[in-house]
VOKOLKE-24928 format. One record per atom (N, C-alpha, C): atom name; residue number from 0; x, y, z. Coordinates in steps of 0.001 Angstrom, whole numbers, m for minus. Each point is the difference from the previous one (the first is absolute). Layout:
# VOKOLKE-24928
(CA,NUM,(X,Y,Z))
...
***
This chain:
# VOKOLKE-24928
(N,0,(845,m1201,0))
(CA,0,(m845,1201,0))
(C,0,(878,1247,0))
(N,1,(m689,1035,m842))
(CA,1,(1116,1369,m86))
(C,1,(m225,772,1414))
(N,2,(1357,741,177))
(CA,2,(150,1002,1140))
(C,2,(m510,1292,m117))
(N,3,(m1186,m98,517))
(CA,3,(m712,1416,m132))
(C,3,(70,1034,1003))
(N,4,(1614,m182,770))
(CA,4,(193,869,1676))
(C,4,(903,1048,m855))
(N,5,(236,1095,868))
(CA,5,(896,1230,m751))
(C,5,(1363,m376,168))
(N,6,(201,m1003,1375))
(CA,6,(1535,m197,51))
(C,6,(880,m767,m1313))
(N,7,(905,674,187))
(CA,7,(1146,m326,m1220))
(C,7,(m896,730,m1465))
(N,8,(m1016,707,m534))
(CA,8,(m127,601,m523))
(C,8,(420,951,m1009))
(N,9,(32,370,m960))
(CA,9,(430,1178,m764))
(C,9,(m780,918,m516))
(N,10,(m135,1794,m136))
(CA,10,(m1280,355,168))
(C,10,(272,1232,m1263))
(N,11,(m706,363,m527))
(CA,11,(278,1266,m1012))
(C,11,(m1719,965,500))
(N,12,(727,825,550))
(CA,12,(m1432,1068,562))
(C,12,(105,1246,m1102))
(N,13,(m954,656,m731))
(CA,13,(84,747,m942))
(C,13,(m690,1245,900))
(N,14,(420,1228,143))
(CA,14,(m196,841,710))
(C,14,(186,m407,1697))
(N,15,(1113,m541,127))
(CA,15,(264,40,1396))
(C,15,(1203,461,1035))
(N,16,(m74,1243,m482))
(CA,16,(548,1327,530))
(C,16,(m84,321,1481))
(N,17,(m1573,218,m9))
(CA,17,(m788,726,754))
(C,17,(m1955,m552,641))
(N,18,(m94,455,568))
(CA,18,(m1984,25,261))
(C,18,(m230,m1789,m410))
(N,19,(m657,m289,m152))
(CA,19,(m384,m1348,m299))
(C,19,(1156,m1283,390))
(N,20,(447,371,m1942))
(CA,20,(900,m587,m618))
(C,20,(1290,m180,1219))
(N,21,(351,1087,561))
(CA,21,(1946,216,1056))
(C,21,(m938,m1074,1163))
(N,22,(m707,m144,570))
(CA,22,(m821,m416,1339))
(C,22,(171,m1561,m297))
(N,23,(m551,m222,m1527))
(CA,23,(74,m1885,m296))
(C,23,(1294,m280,m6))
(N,24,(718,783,m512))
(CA,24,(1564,m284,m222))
(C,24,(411,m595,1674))
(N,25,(62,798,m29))
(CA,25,(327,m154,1606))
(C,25,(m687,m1168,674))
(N,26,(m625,88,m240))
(CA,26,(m1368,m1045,722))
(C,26,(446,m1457,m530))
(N,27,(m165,m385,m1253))
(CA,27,(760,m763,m585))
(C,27,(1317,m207,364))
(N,28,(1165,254,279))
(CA,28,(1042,63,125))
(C,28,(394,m504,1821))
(N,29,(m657,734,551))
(CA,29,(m288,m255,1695))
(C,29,(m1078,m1427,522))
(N,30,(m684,m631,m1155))
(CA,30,(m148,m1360,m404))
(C,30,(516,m560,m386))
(N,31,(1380,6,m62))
(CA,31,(606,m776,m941))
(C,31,(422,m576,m1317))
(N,32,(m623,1420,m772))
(CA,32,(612,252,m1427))
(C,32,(1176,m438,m177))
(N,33,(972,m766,m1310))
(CA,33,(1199,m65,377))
(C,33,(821,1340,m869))
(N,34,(m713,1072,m855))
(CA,34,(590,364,m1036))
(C,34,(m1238,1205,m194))
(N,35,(m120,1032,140))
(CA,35,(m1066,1239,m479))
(C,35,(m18,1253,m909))
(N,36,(m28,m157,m1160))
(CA,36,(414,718,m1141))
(C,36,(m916,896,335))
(N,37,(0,1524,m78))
(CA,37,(m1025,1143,m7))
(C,37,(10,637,m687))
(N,38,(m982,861,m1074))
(CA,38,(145,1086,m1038))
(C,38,(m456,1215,437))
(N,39,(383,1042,m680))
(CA,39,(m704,1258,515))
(C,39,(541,752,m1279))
(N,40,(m1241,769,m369))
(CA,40,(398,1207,m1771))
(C,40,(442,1156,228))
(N,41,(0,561,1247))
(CA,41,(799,1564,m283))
(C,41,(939,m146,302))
(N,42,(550,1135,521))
(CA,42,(1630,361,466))
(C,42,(m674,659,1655))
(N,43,(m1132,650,62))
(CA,43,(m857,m17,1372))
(C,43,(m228,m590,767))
(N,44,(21,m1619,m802))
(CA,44,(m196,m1251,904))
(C,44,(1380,m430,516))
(N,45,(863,113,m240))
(CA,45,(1198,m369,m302))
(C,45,(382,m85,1879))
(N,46,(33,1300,731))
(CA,46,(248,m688,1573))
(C,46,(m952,m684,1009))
(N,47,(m1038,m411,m892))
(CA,47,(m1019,m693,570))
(C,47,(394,m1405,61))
(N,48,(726,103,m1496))
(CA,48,(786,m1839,m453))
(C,48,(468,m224,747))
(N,49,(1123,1091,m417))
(CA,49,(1433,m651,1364))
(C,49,(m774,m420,1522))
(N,50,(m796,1020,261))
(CA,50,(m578,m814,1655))
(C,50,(m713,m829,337))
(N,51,(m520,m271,m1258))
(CA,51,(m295,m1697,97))
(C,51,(403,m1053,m389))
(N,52,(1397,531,m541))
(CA,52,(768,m1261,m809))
(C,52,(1045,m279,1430))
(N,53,(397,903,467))
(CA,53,(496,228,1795))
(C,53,(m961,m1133,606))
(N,54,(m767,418,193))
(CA,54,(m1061,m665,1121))
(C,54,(m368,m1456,m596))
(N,55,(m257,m725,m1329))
(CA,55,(334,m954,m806))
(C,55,(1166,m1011,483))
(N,56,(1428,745,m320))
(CA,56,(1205,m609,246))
(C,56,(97,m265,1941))
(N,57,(m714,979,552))
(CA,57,(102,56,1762))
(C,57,(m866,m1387,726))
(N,58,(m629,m201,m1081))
(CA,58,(m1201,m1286,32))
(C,58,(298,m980,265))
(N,59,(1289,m39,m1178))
(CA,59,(888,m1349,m244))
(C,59,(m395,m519,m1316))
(N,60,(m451,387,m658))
(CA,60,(m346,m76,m1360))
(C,60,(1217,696,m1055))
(N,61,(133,m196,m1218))
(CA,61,(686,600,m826))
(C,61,(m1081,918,m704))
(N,62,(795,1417,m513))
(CA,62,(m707,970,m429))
(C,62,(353,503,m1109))
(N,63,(m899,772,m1080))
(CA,63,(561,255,m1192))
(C,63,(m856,1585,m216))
(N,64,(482,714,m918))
(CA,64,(m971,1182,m605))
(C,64,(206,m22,m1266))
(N,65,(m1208,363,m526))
(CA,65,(32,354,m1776))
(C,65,(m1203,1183,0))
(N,66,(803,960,m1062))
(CA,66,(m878,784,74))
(C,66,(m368,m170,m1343))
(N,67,(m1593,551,m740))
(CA,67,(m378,m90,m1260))
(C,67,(m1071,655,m85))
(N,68,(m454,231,m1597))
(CA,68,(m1558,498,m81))
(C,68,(m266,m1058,m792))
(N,69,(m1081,m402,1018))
(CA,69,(m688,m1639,m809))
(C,69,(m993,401,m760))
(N,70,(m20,1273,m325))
(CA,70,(m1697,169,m1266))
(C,70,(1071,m460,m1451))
(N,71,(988,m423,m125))
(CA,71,(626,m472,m1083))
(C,71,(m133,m1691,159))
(N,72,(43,m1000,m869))
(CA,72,(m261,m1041,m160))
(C,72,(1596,m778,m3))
(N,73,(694,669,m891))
(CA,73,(1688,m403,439))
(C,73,(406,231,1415))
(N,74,(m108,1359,574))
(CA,74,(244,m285,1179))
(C,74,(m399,m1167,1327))
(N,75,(m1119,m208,129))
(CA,75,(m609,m1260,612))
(C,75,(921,m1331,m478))
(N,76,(m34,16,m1318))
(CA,76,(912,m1624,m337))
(C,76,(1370,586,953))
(N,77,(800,1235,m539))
(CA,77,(1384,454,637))
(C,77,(m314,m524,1904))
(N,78,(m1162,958,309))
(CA,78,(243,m307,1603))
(C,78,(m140,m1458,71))
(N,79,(m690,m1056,m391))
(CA,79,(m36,m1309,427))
(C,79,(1707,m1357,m206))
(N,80,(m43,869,m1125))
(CA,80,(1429,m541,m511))
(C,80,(1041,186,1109))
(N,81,(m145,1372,204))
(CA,81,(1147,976,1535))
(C,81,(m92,m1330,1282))
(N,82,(m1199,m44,m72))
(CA,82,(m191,m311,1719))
(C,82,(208,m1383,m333))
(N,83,(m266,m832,m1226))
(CA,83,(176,m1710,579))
(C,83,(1654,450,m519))
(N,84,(935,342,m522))
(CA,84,(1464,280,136))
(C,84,(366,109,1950))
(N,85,(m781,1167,58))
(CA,85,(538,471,1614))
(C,85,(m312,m1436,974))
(N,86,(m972,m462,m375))
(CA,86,(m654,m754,922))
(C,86,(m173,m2056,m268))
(N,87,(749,501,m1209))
(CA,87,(m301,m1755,m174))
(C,87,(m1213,m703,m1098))
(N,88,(m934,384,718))
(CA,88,(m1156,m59,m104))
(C,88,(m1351,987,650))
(N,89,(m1158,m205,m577))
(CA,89,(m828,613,614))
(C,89,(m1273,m1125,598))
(N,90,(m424,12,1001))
(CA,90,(m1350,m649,247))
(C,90,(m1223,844,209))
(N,91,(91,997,232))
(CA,91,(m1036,838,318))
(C,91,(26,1619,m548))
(N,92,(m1235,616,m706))
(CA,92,(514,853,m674))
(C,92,(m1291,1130,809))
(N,93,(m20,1276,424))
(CA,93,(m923,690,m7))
(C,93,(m305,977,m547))
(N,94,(m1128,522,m405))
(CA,94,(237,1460,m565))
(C,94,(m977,1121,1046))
(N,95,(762,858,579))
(CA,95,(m886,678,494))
(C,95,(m250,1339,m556))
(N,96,(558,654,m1123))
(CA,96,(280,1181,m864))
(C,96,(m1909,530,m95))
(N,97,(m179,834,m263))
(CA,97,(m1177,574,m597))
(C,97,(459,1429,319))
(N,98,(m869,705,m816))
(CA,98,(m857,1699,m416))
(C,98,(m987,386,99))
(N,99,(m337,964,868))
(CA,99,(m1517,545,614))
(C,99,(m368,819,m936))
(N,100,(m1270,529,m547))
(CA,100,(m476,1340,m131))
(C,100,(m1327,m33,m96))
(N,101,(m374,853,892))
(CA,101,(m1728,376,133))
(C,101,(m150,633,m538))
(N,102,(m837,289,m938))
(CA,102,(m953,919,m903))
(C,102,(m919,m49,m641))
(N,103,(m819,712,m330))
(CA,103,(m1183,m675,m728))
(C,103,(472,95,m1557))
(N,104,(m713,m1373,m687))
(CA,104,(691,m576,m1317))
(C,104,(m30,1804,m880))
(N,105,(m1314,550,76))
(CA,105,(448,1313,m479))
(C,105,(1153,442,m727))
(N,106,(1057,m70,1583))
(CA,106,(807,1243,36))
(C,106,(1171,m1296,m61))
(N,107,(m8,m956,m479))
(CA,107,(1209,m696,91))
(C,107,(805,m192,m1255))
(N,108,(566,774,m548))
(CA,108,(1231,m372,m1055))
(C,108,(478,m914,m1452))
(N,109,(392,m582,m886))
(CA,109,(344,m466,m584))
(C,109,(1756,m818,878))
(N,110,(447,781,187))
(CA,110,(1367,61,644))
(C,110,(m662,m555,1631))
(N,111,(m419,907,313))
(CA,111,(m451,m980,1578))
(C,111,(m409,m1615,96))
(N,112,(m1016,167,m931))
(CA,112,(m400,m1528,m448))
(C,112,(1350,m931,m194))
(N,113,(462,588,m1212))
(CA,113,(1195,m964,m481))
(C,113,(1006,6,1447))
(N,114,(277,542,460))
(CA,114,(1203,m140,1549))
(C,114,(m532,m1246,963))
(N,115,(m1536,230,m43))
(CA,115,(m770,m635,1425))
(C,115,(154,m1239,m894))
(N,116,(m144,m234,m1323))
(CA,116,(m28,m1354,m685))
(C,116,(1146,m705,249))
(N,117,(967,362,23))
(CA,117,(1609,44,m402))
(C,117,(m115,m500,1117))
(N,118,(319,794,1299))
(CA,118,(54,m867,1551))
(C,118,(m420,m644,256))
(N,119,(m1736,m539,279))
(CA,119,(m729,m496,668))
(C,119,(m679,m1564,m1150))
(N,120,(183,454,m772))
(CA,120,(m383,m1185,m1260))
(C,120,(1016,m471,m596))
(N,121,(1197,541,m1072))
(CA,121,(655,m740,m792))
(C,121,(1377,m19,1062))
(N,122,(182,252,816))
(CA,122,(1009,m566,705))
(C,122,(m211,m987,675))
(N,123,(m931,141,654))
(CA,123,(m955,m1375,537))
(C,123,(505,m1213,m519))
(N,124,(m1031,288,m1194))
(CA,124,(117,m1088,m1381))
(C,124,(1484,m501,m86))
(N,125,(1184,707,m195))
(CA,125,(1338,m573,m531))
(C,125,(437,m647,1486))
(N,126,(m519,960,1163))
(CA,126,(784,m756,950))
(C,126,(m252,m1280,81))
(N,127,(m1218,m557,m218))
(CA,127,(m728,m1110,358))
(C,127,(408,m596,m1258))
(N,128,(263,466,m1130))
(CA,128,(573,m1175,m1378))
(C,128,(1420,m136,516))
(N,129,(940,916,457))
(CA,129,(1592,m678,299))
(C,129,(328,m482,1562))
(N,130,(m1123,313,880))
(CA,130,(129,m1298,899))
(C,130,(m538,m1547,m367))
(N,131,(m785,334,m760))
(CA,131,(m477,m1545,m456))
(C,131,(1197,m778,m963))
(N,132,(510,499,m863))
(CA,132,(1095,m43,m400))
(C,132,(1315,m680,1119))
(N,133,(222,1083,1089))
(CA,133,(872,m430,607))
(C,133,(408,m545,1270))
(N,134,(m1472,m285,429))
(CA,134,(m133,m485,1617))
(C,134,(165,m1099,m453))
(N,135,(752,m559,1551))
(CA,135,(456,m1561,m486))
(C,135,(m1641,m805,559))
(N,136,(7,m1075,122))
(CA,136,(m1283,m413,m46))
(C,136,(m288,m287,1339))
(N,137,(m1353,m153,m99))
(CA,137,(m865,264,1371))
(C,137,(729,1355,755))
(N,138,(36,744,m885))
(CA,138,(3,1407,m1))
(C,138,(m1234,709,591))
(N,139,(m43,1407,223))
(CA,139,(m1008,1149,900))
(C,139,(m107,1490,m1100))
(N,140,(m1493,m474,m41))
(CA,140,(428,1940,m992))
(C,140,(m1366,715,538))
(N,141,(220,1327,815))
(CA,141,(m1019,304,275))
(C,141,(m159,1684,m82))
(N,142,(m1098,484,m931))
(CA,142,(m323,1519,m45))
(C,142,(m372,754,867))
(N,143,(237,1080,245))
(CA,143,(m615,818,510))
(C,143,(m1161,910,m578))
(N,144,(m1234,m323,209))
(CA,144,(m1150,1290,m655))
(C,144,(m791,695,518))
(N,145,(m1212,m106,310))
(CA,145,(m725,915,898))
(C,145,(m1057,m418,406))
(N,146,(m736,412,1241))
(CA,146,(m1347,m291,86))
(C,146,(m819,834,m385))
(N,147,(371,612,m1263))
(CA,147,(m1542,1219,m738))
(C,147,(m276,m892,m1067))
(N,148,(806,m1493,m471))
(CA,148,(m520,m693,m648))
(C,148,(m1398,m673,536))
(N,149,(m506,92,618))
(CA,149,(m1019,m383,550))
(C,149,(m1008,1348,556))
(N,150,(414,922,m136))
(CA,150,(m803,1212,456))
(C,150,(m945,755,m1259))
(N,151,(m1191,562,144))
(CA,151,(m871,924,m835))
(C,151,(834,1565,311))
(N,152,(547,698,m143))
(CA,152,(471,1293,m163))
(C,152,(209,678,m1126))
(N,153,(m4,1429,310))
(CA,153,(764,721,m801))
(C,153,(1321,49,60))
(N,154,(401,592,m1008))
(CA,154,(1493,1058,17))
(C,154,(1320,m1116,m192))
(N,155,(m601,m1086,268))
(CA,155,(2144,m1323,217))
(C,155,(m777,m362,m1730))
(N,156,(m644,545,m629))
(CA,156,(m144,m1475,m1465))
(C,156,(1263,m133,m801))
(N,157,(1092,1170,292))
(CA,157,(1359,m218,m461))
(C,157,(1136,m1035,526))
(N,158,(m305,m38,1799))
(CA,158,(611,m489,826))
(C,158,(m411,m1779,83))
(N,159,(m1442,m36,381))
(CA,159,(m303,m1132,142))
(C,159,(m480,m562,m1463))
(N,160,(m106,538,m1207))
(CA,160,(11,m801,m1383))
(C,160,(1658,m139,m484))
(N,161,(816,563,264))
(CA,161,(1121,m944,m62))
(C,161,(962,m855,592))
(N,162,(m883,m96,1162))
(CA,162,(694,m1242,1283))
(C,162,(m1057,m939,m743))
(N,163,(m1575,151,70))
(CA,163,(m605,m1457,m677))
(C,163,(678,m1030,m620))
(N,164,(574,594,m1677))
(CA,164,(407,m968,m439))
(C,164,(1085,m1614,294))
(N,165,(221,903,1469))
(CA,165,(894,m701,804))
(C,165,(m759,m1349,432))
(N,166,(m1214,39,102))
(CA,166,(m703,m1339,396))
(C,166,(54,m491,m1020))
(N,167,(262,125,m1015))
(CA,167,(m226,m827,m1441))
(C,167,(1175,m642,m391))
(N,168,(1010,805,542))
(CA,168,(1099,m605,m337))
(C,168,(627,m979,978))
(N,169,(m878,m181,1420))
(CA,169,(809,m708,817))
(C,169,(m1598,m1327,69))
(N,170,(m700,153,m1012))
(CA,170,(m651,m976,m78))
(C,170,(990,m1029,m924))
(N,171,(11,862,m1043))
(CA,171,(825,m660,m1428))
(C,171,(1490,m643,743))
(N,172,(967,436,809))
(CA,172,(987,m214,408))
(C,172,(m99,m1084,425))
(N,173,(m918,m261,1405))
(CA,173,(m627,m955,369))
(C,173,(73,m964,m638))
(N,174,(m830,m628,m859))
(CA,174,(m168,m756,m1279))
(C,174,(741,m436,m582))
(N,175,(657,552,m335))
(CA,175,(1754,41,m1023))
(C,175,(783,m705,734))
(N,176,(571,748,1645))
(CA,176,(1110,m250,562))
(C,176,(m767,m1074,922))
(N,177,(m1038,m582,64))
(CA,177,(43,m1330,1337))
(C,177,(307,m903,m227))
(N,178,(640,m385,m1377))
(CA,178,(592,m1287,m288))
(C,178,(1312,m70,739))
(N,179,(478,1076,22))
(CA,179,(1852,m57,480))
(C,179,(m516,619,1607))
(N,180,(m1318,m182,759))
(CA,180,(m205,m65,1630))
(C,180,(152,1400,258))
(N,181,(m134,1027,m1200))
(CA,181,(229,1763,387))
(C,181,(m1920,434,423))
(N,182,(m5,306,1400))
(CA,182,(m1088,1157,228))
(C,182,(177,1328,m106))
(N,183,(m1381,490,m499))
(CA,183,(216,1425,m867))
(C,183,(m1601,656,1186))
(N,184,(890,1191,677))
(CA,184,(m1554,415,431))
(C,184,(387,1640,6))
(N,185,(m1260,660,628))
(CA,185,(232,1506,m328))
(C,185,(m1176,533,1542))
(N,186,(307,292,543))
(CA,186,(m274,990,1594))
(C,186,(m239,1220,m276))
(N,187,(m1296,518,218))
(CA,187,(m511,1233,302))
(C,187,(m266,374,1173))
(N,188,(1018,869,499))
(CA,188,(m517,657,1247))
(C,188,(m1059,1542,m503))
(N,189,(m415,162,1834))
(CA,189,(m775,1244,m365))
(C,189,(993,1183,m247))
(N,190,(m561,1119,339))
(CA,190,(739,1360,291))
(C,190,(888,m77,1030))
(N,191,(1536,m84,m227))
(CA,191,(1204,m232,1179))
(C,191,(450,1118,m190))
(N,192,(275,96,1306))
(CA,192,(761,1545,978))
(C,192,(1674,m58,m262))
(N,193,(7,232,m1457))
(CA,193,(1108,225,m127))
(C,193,(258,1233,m822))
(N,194,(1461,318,m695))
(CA,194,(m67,1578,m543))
(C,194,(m676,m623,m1912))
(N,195,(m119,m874,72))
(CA,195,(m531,m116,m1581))
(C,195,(m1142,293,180))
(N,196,(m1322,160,1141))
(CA,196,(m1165,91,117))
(C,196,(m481,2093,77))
(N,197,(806,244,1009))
(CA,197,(m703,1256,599))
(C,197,(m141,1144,m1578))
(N,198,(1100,m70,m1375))
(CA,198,(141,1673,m442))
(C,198,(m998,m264,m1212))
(N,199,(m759,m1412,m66))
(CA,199,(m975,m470,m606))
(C,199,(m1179,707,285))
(N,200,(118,216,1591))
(CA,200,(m1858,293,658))
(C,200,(m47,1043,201))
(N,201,(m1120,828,616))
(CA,201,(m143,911,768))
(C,201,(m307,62,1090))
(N,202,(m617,739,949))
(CA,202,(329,m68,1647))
(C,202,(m1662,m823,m258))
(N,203,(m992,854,m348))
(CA,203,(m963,m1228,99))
(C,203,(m423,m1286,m661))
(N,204,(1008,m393,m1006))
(CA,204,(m96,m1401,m356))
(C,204,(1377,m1002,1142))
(N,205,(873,701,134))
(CA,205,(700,m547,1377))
(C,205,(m1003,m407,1123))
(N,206,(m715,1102,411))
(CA,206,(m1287,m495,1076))
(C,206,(m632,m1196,m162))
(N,207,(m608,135,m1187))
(CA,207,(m860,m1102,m595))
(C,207,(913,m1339,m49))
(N,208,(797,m307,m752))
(CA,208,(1000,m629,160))
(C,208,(159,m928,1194))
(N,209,(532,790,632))
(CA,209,(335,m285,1853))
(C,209,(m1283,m615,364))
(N,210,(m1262,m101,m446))
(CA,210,(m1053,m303,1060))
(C,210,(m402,m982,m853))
(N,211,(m88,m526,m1299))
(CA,211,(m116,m700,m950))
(C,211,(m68,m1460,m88))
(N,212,(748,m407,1321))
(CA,212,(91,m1622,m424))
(C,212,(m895,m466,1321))
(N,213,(m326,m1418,68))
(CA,213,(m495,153,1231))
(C,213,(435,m603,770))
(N,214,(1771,m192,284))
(CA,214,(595,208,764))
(C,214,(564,1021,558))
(N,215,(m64,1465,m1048))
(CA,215,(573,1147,496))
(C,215,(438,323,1703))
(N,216,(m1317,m543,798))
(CA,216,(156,842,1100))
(C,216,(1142,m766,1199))
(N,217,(610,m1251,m1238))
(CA,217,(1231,m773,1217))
(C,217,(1255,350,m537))
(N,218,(m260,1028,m1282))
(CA,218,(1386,351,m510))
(C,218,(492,1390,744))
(N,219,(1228,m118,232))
(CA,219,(834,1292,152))
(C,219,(m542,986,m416))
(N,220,(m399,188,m1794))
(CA,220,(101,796,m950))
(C,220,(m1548,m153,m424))
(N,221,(m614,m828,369))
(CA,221,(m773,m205,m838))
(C,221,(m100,m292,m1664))
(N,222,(1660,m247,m119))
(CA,222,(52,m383,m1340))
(C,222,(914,m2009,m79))
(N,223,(m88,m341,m1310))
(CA,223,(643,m1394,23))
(C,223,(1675,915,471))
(N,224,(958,m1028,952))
(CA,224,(1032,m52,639))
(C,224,(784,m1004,m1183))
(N,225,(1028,457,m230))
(CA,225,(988,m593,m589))
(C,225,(109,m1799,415))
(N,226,(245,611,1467))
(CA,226,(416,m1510,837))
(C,226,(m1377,m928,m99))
(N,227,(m1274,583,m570))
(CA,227,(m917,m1374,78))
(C,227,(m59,m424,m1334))
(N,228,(817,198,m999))
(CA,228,(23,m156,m1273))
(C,228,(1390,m1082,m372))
(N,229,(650,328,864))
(CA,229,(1135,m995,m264))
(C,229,(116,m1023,340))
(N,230,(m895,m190,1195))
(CA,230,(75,m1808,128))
(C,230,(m702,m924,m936))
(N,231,(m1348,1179,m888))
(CA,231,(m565,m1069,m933))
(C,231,(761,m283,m1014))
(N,232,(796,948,m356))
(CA,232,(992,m313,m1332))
(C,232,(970,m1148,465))
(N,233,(370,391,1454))
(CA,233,(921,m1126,108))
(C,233,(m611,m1408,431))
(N,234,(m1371,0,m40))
(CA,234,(m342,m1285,166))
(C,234,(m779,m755,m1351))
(N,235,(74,1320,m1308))
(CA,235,(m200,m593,m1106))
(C,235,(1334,m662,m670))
(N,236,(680,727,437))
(CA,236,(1428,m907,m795))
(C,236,(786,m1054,1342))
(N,237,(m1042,m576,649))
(CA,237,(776,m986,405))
(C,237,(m894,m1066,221))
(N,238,(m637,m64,1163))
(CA,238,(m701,m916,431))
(C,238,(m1857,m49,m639))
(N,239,(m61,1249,m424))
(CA,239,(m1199,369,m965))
(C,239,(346,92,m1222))
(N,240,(817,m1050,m239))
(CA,240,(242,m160,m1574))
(C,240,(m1352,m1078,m974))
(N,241,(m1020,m571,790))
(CA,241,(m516,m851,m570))
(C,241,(m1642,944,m1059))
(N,242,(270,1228,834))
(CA,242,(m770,1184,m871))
(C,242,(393,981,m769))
(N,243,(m247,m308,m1272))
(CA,243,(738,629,m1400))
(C,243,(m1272,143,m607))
(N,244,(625,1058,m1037))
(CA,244,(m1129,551,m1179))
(C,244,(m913,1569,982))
(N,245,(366,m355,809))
(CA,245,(m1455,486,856))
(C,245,(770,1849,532))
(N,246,(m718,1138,286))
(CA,246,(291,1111,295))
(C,246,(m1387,m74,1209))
(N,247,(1030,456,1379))
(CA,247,(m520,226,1376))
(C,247,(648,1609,287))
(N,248,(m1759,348,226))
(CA,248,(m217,1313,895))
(C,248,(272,18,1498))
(N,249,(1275,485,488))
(CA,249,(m70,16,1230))
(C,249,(122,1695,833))
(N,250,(m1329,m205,248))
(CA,250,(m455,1725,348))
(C,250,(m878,231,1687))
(N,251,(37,m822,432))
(CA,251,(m436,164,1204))
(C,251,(m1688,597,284))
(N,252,(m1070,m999,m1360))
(CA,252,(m648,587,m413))
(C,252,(m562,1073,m456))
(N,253,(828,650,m1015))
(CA,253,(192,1269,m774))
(C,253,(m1480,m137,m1337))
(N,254,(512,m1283,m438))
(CA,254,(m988,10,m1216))
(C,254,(482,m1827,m269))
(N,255,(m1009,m431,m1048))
(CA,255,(340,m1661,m320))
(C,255,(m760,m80,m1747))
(N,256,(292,m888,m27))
(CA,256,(m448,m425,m1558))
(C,256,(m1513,m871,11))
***
């Protein structure tokens, strides 16, 4: 039977710098990761890396950084290529990358459209074609998208119509990759209290927000917490490997499908 525990592990986290993404790293790694590759696209992110590639290596894990802009399709093959070099191999791949913008379809762009596509959809897409590609088998590939896929609103149809396609593709992945024992899943949290959330809202959709789920009133913040988001990822790529294809809302009753 395959080893579906994180120990002795190898991990490629795509946006894991910072907020989410820097928290699993770590998290992963302080489980017994043996090896934690992290990406991050600016030069902004850049001392966020180092302090979690620090805190990575402090773990007892081995640590790596690559920086890139994955809305290119070569780059994604480049970063996967990087990290099974650095690392050997890969068993577990995540992507936690996305792009916010609220507005009503109105006032939204040609160029806005195409950016929010670029991040949240066709990077998606390649990440999930060159981990399938290069996870060794009974491999872990898991997205990050949202819980407005399941919500009636205004103003996200930029935000949450190009995370969707993400269920489609980790249906198809699914399918493809369970012959070689690879699960493919994708996690929607609600609204998390981090800095990718607040320059999105305003003071009274923050309110709303905060009171929104109907767990709100045991949260800190009243918003999803980083830290209740990472144990599901880390229990989809290990011991919750026997659920693939499938995208879970975890929002502290925010909204459901």
């Amino acid at each position: 039977m395959a080893d579906h525990t994180i120990k002795g592990k190898t991990v490629l986290i795509a946006g894991g710098a910072k907020n989410l993404g820097g928290l699993l790293a770590r998290d992963l790694a302080a489980h017994g990761a043996k090896a934690v590759a992290i990406h991050y696209n600016s030069d902004a992110a850049r001392p966020a890396a180092e302090e979690t590639l620090a805190a990575i290596r402090a773990a007892g894990a081995d640590g790596y950084v690559f920086q890139a802009d994955l809305t290119a399709a070569a780059a994604l093959e480049a970063l996967f290529a990087e990290a099974r070099r650095a690392m050997g191999s890969i068993d577990i791949a995540v992507n936690t990358v996305g792009k916010v913008l609220k507005k009503p379809m109105a006032e939204i762009s040609e160029a806005e459209f195409d950016a929010m596509s670029a991040v949240n959809s066709k990077a998606a897409f390649f990440f999930i074609k060159e981990a399938g590609k290069s996870l060794n088998d009974n491999g872990k590939i898991c997205t990050l998208v949202t819980s407005l896929l399941g919500a009636f609103t205004p103003f996200y149809a930029s935000y949450a119509g190009t995370k969707a396609p993400v269920e489609h593709y980790t249906r198809a992945a699914a399918k493809e990759l369970g012959e070689r024992g690879i699960s493919v899943t994708a996690i929607g949290p609600g609204p998390m209290d981090t800095p990718f959330f607040y320059p999105a809202e305003g003071a009274d959709a923050v309110a709303y927000h905060k009171g929104a789920a109907a767990l709100s009133p045991f949260s800190p913040t009243g918003l999803t917490d980083i830290g209740d988001i990472v144990p599901w990822i880390r229990f989809l790529v290990t011991d919750g490997w026997w659920m693939t294809g499938q995208t879970i809302l975890v929002n502290g009753g925010y909204t459901t499908k």
